[in-house]
C-alpha positions in Angstrom: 72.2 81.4 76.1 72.2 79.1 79.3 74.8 78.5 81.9 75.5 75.4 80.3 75.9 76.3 77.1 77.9 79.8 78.1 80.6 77.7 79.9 81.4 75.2 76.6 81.3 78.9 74.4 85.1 78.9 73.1 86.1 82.0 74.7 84.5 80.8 78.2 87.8 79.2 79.4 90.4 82.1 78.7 87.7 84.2 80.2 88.1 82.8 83.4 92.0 82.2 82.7 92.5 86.0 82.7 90.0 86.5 85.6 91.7 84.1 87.8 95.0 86.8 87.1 93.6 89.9 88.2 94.3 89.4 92.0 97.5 88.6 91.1 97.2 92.1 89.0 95.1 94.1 91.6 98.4 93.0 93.9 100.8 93.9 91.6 99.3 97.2 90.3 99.2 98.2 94.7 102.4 97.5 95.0 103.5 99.4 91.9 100.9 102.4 92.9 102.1 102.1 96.7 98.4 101.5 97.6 99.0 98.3 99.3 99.4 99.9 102.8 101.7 101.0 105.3 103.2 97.4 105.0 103.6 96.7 101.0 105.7 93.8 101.6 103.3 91.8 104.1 100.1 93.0 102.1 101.5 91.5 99.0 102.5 88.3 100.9 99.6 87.7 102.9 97.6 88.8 99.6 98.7 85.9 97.4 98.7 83.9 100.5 95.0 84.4 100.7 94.3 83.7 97.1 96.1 80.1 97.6 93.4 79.6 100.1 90.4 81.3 98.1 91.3 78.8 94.9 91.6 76.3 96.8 88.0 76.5 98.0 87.4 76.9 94.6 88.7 73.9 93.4 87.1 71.8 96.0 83.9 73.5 95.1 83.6 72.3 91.4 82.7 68.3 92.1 80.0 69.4 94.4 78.6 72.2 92.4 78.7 70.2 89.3 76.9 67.2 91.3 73.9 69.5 92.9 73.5 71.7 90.2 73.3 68.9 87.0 76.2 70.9 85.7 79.1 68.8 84.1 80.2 71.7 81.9 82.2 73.3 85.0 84.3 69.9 85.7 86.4 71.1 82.7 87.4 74.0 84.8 88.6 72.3 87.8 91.8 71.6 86.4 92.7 75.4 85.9 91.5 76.4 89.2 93.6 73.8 91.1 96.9 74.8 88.6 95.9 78.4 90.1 96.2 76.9 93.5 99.8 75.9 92.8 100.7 78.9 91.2 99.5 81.2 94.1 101.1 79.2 96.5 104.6 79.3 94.3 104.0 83.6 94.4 103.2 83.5 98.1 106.4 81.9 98.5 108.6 83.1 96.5 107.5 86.6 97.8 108.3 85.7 101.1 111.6 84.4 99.8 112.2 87.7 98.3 110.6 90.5 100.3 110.9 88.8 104.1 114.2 87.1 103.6 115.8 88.4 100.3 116.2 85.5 98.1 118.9 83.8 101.2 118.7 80.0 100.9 120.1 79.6 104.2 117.8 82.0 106.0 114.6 81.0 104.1 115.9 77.0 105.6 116.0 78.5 109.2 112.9 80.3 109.5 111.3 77.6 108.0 112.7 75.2 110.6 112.3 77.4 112.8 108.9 78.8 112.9 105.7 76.3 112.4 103.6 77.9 111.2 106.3 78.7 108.0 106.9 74.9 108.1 103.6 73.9 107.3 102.5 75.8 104.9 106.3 74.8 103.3 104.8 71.7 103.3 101.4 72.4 102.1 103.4 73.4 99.4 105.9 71.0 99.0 102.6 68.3 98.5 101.2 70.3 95.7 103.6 69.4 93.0 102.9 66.0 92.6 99.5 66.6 91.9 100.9 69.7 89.6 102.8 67.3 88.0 100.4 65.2 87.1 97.5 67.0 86.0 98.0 66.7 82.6 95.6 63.8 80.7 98.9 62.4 79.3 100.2 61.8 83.3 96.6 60.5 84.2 97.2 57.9 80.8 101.0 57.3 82.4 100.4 56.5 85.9 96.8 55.2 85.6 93.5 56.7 86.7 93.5 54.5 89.6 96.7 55.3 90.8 96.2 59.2 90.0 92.9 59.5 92.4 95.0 57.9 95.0 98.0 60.5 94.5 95.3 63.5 94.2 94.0 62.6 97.8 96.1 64.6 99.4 94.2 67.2 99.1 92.9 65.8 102.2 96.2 66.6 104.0 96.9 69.9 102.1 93.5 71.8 102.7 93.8 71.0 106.6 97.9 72.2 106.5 97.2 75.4 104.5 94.1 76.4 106.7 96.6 75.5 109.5 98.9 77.7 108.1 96.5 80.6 107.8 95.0 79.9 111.9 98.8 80.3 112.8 99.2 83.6 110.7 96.2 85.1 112.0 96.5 83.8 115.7 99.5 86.6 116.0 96.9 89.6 115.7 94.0 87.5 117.7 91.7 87.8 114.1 90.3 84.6 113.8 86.8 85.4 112.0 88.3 84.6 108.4 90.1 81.5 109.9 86.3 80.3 111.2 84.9 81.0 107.4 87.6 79.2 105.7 87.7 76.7 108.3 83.7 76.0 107.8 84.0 76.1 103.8 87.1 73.7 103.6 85.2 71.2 106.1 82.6 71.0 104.7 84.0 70.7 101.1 86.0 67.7 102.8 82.8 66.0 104.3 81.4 66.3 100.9 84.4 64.7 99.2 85.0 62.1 101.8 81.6 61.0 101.8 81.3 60.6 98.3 84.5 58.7 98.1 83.3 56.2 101.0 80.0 55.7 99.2 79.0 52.3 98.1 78.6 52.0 94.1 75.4 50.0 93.6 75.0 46.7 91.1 73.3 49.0 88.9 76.8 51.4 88.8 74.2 54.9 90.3 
C-alpha cells in the first residue's frame, strides 16, 4: 500500500486522532505516576505548553509538505492538527489556571496583566478561537471562503506571539537552543506561506 493510499484507508484518520492524545496521555500518566519530576506542576504546564507549539509546526507544515511532496491526501489532516493546536493551548491554560493560580479569576487577571510574557501567550490564545470557531465546512459555507482565508491569517500574528511566548519562558533559565529550533521552523513555515500567498496566479490559473 502506498503513502497515498494509506492516508485515505478508513482507519488512517482516528489513527492519528488517538496519536495526536498520547502526549496529552504520556503527561497525564507522569503526573498520575509522579514521574514528571521534582516540579509535577511546571512539567505538566510547560509540557502541554510545548505541544501547543509542536502542533502548531505541524499544522503549518501540511500546505508545504502536501505541495513538495505531490501529496493532497494529507490536506484532509490539517484540520485536526490545527483543532489539536487549540486544544493544547486550552490544557496549557487551564493548567496554569489550576496548578499555578488555583482556578482564582482575579489572580489568573493580574498575573496576566502583570507579567508579559503570560499576556502574550493569553493572547495567542485569545486569537485562536475564531479560527476554532470556524473550521467547520458549514462556517467556511457561512462566512464565505474569501472571507474565511482572510480570518485564518492570523496565524501570521499567532505563530510569532506563541514563539514569543516560549523565548520569554525559556529566557528565565538562559535555554534558548529550543527557542532557535522553533524559531527557525516557524519562519520558515511563514516565508513559505507568505510567499505563496503573495504569488501572482497566472492567465492560465498554474
Amino acid at each position: 500500500m502506498s503513502i497515498r493510499s494509506a492516508l485515505l484507508h478508513p482507519v488512517a484518520k482516528p489513527l492519528v486522532f488517538v496519536l495526536c492524545l498520547l502526549p496529552l496521555a504520556w503527561l497525564v500518566w507522569g503526573a498520575v505516576t509522579d514521574q514528571l519530576g521534582a516540579n509535577p506542576a511546571e512539567a505538566l504546564i510547560r509540557g502541554l505548553g510545548d505541544w501547543t507549539l509542536r502542533f502548531l509546526c505541524l499544522t503549518l507544515a501540511v500546505t508545504p509538505l502536501r505541495l513538495h511532496t505531490r501529496t493532497p491526501q494529507l490536506a484532509r489532516y490539517r484540520r485536526m492538527f490545527g483543532l489539536f493546536v487549540f486544544f493544547y493551548a486550552c490544557l496549557h491554560l487551564l493548567a496554569y489556571g489550576w496548578l499555578d493560580m488555583g482556578l482564582d479569576a482575579a489572580d489568573i487577571g493580574r498575573d496576566i496583566l502583570k507579567r508579559p510574557f503570560i499576556l502574550v501567550g493569553f493572547t495567542a490564545w485569545l486569537l485562536l478561537w475564531p479560527l476554532a470557531l470556524t473550521s467547520s465546512n458549514g462556517a467556511v459555507r457561512a462566512i464565505g471562503g474569501r472571507a474565511w482565508r482572510t480570518l485564518h491569517r492570523l496565524i501570521y500574528l499567532i505563530a510569532p506571539l506563541a514563539l514569543l511566548h516560549f523565548f520569554w519562558m525559556r529566557s528565565g533559565k538562559n535555554d534558548f537552543a529550543e527557542v532557535a529550533l522553533y524559531a527557525t521552523l516557524i519562519g520558515a513555515l511563514l516565508l513559505e506561506r507568505l510567499s505563496r500567498s503573495l504569488k501572482p496566479i497566472s492567465p492560465t490559473g498554474r
